[in-house]
C-alpha positions, 0 to 999 in steps of 0.5 A, spaced: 479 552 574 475 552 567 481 553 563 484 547 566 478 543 564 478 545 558 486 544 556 484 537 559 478 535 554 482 539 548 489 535 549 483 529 549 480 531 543 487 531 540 490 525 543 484 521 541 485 525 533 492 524 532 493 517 534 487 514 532 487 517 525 490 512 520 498 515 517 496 514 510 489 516 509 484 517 505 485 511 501 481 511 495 481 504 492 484 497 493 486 492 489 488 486 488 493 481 483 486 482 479 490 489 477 497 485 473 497 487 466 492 493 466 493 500 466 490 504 473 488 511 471 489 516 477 489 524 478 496 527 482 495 527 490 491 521 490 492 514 494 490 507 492 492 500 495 494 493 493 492 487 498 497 481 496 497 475 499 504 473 502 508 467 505 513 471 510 513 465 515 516 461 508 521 465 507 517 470 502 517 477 501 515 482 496 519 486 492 516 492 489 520 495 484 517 502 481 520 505 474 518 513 476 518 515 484 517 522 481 510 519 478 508 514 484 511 513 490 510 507 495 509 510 502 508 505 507 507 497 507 503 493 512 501 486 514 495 483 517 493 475 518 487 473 513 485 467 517 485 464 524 489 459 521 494 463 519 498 463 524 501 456 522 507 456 518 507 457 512 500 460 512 499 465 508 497 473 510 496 479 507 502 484 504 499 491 503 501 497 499 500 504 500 501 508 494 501 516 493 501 519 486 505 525 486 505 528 478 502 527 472 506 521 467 506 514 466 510 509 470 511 500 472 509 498 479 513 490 479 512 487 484 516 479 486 514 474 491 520 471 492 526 468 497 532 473 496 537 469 499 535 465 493 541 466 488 537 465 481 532 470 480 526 465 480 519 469 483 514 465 486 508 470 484 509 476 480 504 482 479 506 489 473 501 494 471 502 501 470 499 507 472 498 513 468 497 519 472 492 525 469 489 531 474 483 530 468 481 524 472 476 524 476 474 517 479 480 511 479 479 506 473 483 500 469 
């Protein structure tokens, strides 16, 4: 009977560990459209996001576009309202970026706000920096 209760916490503990953990942590710094223009100095194996604000419900997404996955690599994106009002149409929400640095190099991370049925490339927003990747980094900076 012990073993049955203590098979039981452990399933618990683990259920609780797994699913409660979130899939693309630790997260060393965030960013915002601040970021365009700049250089982000980072080592390899290091995580970083960009919050971007996003008009989805107006027909808008954002394009990521990155020169070197070998370098950085975009690893998952979500979204999630900015305020109580944004639940109305047209009202902006938040677009993050996960990103994970894999190798040592230089690479561009571009990314355009745009409608893509549009048949000019005609971005509302864009942002562009570049990443250098440096295992003698120690602390992120730009």
């Amino acid at each position: 009977m012990k073993e049955l209760i203590y098979y039981a916490i452990f399933i618990v503990i683990f259920f609780f560990a797994t699913k409660c953990s979130n899939p693309v942590s630790p997260v060393e710094e965030t960013f915002n459209n601040s970021i365009s223009g700049k250089t982000l100095h980072i080592a390899p194996n290091s995580q970083f996001t960009l919050d971007l604000k996003l008009q989805g419900s107006a027909g808008y997404s954002w394009i990521c576009l990155i020169n070197d996955s070998a370098i950085v690599n975009l690893t998952n994106t979500t979204t999630r309202q900015t305020a109580p009002d944004s639940l109305k149409c047209g009202a902006p929400v938040t677009e993050t970026f996960y990103f994970s640095t894999e190798k040592e190099g230089k690479c561009d991370v571009k990314l355009y706000h745009l409608r893509k049925w549009e048949p000019v490339f005609n971005p509302s927003d864009s942002v562009k920096f570049s990443v250098i990747v440096n295992k003698r980094i120690k602390r992120i900076y730009y």
